[in-house]
C-alpha positions in Angstrom: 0.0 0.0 0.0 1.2 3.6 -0.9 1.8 6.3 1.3 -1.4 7.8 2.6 -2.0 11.7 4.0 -5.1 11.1 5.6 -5.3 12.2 8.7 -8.4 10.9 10.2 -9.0 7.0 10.8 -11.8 7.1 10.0 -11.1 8.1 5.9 -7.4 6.1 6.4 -9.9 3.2 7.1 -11.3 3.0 4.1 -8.0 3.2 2.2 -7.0 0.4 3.5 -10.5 -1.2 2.7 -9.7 -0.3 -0.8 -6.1 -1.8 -0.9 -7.4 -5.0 0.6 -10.0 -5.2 -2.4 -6.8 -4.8 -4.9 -4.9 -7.3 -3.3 -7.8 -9.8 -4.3 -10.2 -9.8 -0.9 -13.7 -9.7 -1.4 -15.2 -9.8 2.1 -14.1 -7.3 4.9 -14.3 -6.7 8.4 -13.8 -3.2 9.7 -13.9 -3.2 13.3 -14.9 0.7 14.9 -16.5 1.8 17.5 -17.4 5.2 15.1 -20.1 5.7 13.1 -18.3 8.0 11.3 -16.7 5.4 9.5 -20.0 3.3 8.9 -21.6 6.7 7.2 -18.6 6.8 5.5 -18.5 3.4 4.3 -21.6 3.8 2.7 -21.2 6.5 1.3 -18.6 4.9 -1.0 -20.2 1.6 -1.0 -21.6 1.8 -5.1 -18.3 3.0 -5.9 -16.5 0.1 -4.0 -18.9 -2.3 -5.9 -18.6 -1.0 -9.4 -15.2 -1.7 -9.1 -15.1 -5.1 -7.0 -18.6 -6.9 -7.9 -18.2 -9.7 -5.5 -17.5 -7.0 -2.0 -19.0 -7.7 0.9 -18.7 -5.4 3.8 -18.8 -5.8 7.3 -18.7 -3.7 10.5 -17.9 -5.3 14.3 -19.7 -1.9 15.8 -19.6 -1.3 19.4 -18.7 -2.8 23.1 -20.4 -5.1 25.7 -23.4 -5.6 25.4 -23.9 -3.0 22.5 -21.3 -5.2 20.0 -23.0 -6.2 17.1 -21.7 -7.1 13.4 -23.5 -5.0 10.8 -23.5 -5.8 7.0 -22.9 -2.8 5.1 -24.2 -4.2 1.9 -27.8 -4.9 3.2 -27.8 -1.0 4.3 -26.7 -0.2 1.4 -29.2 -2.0 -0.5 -32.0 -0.9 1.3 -31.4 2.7 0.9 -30.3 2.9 -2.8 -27.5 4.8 -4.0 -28.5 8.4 -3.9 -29.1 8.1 -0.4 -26.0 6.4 0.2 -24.1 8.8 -1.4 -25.9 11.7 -0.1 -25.4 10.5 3.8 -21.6 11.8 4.9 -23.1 14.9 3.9 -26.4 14.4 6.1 -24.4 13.1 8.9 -22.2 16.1 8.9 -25.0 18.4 8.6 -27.3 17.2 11.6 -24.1 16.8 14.0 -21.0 14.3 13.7 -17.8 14.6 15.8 -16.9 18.2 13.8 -20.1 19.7 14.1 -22.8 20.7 16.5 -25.7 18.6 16.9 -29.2 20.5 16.3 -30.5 21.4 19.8 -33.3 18.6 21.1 -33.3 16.7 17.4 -31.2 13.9 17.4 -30.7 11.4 14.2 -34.1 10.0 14.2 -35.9 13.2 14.4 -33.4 14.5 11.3 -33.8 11.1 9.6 -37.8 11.6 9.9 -37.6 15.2 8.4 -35.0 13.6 5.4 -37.5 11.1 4.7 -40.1 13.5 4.3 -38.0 16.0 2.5 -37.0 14.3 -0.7 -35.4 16.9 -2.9 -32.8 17.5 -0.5 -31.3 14.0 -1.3 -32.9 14.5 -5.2 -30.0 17.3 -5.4 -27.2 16.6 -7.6 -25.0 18.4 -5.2 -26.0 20.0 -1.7 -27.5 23.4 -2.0 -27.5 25.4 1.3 -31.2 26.8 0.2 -32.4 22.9 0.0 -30.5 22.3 3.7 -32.3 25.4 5.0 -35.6 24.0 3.7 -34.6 20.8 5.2 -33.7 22.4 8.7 -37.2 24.1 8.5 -38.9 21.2 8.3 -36.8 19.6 10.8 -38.5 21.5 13.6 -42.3 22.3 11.9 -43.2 19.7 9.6 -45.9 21.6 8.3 -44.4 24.8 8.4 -44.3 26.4 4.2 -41.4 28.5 5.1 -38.4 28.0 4.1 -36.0 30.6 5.9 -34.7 29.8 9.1 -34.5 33.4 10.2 -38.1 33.7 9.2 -39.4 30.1 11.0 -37.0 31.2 14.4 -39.5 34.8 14.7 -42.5 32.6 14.0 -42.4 29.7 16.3 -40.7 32.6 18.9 -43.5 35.1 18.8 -46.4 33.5 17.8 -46.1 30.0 19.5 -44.4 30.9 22.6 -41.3 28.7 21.6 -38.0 28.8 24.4 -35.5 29.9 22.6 -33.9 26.4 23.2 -36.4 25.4 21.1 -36.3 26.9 17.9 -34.0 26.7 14.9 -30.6 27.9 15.0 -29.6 31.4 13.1 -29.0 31.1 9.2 -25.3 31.7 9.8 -25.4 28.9 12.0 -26.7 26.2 9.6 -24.1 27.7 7.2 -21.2 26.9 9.3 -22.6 23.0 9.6 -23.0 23.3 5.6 -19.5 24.3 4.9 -18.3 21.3 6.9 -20.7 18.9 5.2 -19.0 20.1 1.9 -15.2 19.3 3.7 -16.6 15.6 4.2 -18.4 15.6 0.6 -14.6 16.6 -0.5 -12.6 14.3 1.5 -14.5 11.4 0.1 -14.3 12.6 -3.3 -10.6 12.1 -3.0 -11.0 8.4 -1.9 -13.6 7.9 -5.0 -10.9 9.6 -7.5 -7.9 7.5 -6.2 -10.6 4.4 -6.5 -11.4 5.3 -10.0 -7.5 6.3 -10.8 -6.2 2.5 -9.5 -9.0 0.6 -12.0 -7.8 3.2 -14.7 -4.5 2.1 -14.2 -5.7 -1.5 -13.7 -7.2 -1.7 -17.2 -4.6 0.1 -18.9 -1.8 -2.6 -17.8 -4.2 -5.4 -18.8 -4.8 -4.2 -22.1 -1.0 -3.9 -22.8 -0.4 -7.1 -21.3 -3.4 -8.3 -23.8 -1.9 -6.5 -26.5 -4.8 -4.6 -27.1 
């Protein structure tokens, strides 16, 4: 295996994934106690399999009692590609180990509001005006507006809402955007050097083939 600059494990992981998988292994185990590296995971996952068909992922998650083996594949599956791929970038958004967690909505009550708001995964690329849709909806589902700003005066004034309850401030949600885009970035870089190795793959095959 190459050198590698990542400094995180949790992106180095996958790296390695990725050299096992050239070196001929088609079933891993990635042991973490991070779901960083699970949302990460699947986030490459289609990518992976394009490449190496026959992959099969799994995850020894946890300690104690909580330890549990989860098949990446199966997620992966179940949720379909663009969700997959849009999920780092979900994860980073509603509060990972680099950005605040929305105050009083944890990942089901984000995962509820996703579900319900398609076009944010629909997106070809995240658009901060979708994600402040999104964070609308997060805390009034039935709510039209689609400023944050606008939704924080509402629910405030009309609704008598504590101000622990209420959406944070536009610049806020920005910050939490800009970071999504750093992990939408960083994973990019593991999907190019992917796509560069099977370049370079074929190309030696086909001179070997005489093609």
């Amino acid at each position: 295996m190459s050198s590698c600059d990542h400094e995180e494990a949790d992106t180095r992981m996958c790296i390695h994934v990725q050299d096992c998988l050239q070196k001929g292994a088609t079933v891993i185990l990635v042991r973490t106690v991070d779901t960083d590296v699970i949302v990460i995971l699947a986030g490459i996952f289609f990518q992976l399999r394009s490449a190496f068909p026959e992959v099969q992922i799994w995850v020894a998650f946890g300690t104690g009692r909580f330890f549990r083996y989860i098949y990446v594949n199966k997620i992966c599956e179940n949720l379909g590609e663009s969700k997959c791929q849009a999920l780092p970038f979900y994860h980073t958004f509603t509060g990972c180990d680099t950005t605040s967690q929305f105050f009083g909505k944890g990942k089901k009550s984000s995962w509820e509001a996703w579900k319900s708001y398609s076009q944010v995964t629909e997106a070809s690329s995240p658009i901060f005006e979708l994600l402040e849709r999104f964070t609308c909806v997060l805390y009034d589902k039935t709510t039209s507006i689609s400023q944050v700003n606008e939704l924080r005066q509402e629910l405030f004034s009309k609704r008598a809402k504590l101000i622990e309850n209420i959406p944070p401030t536009q610049v806020c949600c920005h910050t939490n955007y800009s970071y999504g885009n750093c992990s939408i970035f960083i994973i990019i870089i593991i999907i190019c050097r992917l796509l560069f190795w099977n370049m370079l793959t074929e190309h030696f095959i086909k001179q070997a083939s005489g093609q």
